[in-house]
C-alpha positions as CSV (number, residue, x, y, z in Angstrom):
1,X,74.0,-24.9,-26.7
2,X,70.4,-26.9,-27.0
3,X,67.2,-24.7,-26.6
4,X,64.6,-25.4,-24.3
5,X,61.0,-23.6,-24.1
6,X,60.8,-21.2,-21.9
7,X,58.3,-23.4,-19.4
8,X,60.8,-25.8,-19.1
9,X,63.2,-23.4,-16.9
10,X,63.7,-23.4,-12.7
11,X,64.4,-20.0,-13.1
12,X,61.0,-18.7,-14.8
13,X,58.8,-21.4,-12.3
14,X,60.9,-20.1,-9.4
15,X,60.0,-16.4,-10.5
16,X,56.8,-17.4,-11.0
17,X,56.3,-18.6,-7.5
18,X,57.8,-15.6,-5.8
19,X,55.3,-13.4,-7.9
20,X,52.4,-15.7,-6.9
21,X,53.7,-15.6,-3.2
22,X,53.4,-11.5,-3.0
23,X,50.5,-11.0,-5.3
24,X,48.1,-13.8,-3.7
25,X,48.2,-12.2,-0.4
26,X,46.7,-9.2,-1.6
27,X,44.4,-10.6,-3.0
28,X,42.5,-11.1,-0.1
29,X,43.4,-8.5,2.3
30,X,39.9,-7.0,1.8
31,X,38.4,-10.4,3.5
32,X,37.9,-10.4,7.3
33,X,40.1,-12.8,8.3
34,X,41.2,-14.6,11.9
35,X,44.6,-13.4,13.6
36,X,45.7,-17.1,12.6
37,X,44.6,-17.1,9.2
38,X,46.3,-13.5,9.0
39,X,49.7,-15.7,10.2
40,X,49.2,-18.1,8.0
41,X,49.1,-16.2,5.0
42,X,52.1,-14.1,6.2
43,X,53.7,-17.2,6.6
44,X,53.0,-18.7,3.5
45,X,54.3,-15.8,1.7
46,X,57.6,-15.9,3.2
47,X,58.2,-19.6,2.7
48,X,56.8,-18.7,-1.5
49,X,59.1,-16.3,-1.5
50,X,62.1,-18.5,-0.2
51,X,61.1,-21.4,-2.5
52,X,61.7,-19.3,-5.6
53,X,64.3,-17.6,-4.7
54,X,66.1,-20.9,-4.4
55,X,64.4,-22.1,-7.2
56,X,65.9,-19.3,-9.5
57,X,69.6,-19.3,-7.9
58,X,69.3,-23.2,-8.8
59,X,67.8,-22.6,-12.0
60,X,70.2,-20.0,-13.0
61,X,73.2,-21.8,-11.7
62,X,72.1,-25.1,-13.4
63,X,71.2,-23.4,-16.6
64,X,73.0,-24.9,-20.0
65,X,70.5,-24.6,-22.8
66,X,68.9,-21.5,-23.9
67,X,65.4,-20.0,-23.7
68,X,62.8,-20.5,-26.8
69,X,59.4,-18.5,-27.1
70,X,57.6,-21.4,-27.4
């Protein structure tokens, strides 16, 4: 089995995303904000969230080399 650095992986960029998606949100929930800016960020954090779960089921299934710490 080949190795691959670790930035190189669907699964790791998909996880990545998914964190993004619920961290960035609260990020700014101190900021007034409009009821359609508050839908839009609730929004965008559902469809991060989607994105990188599929990401990491693709990534995962997909896989065939291993995982450096590069």
């Amino acid at each position: 089995m080949e190795n691959k650095p670790f930035y190189a992986s669907k699964t790791i960029w998909g996880l990545a995303v998914m964190i993004a998606a619920l961290v960035l949100p609260k990020m700014f929930a101190g900021e007034d904000k409009t009821a359609l800016a508050s839908q839009l960020a609730d929004w965008a954090l559902v469809i991060g969230e989607i994105i990188g779960g599929i990401l990491v089921v693709v990534g995962r299934l997909k896989a065939n080399t291993k995982l450096t710490p590069k």
